[in-house]
N, C-alpha and C positions, 0 to 999 in steps of 0.2 A: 135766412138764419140757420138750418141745416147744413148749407153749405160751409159757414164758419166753424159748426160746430165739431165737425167732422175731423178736421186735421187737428182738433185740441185732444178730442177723446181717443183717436188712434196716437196720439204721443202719451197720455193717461196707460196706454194700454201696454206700450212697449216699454216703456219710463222700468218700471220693475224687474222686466225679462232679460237687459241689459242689466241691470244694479245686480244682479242673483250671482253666485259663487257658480262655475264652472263646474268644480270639482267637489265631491263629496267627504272626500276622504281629506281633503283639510279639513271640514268641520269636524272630522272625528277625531283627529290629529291636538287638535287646537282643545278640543272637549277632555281629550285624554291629559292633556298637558294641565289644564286648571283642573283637575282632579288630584295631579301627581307635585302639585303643587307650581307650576309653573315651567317647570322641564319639559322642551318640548324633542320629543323626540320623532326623528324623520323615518317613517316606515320601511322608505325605500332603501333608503343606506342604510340601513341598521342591523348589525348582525343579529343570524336565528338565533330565536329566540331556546337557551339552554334549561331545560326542566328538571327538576331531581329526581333522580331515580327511588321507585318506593321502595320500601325496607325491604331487606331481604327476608326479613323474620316473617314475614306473611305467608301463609300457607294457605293456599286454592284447597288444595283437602281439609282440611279441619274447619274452613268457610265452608266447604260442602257439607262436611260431617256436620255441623250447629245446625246451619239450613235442614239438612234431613233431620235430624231429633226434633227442630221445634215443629216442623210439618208432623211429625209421628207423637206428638203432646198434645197440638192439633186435634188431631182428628183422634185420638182415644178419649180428649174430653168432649170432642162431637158426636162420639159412639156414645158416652156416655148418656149425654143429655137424650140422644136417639132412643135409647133404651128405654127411660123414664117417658118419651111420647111415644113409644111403642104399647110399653106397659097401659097408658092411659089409655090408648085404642082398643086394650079388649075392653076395659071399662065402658066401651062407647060414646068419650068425647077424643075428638081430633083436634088435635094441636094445627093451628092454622101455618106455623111455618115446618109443619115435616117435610112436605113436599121438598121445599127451600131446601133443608139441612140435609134431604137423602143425596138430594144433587153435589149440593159441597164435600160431602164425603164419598160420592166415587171419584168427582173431579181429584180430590185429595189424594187417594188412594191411587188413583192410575199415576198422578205425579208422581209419589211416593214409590212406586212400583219402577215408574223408567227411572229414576234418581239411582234406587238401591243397585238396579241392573246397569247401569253404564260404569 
């Protein structure tokens, strides 16, 4: 009985590794197309693909200038708040997250430091 059962279950096993797609990238191919409604467009032929140019009105220094002001609002309202758990520590209770907040405000501060200097 073994012996019969043998040539069935090794056809079981290769039955699927034959039926399988070859290639990946028709399935993505094919995937992209019923997304795009049914167009199916050929990766390999297809001219590059042309991207638009961002605005020119964009300005890298004035994204730097915002990025540094709001790091420098940052950390004046974390000095702040520092101050008020400072204050309480002559009082003799401690704020359990100073430790936390002294660390974020040098981290901040050394940023702030190499930002203004470059």
């Amino acid at each position: 009985m073994p012996a019969r059962t043998l040539p069935f279950l090794l056809l079981l096993l290769t039955l699927p590794a034959t039926t399988q797609q070859t290639s990946t990238a028709g399935q993505f191919d094919s995937a992209i197309a019923a997304a795009q409604g049914g167009r199916f467009v050929n990766r390999v032929s297809a001219a590059p693909e042309i991207r638009p140019e961002p605005p020119r009105d964009f300005d890298l220094r004035a994204a730097r200038l915002r990025s540094i002001h709001q790091d420098a609002e940052h950390l004046s309202a974390l000095n702040a708040a520092l101050q008020l758990e400072l204050q309480q520590l002559k009082k003799g209770m401690l704020a359990k997250d100073l430790a936390d907040n002294l660390k974020k405000a040098e981290k901040l501060s050394k940023k702030l430091r190499q930002e203004v200097v470059q």
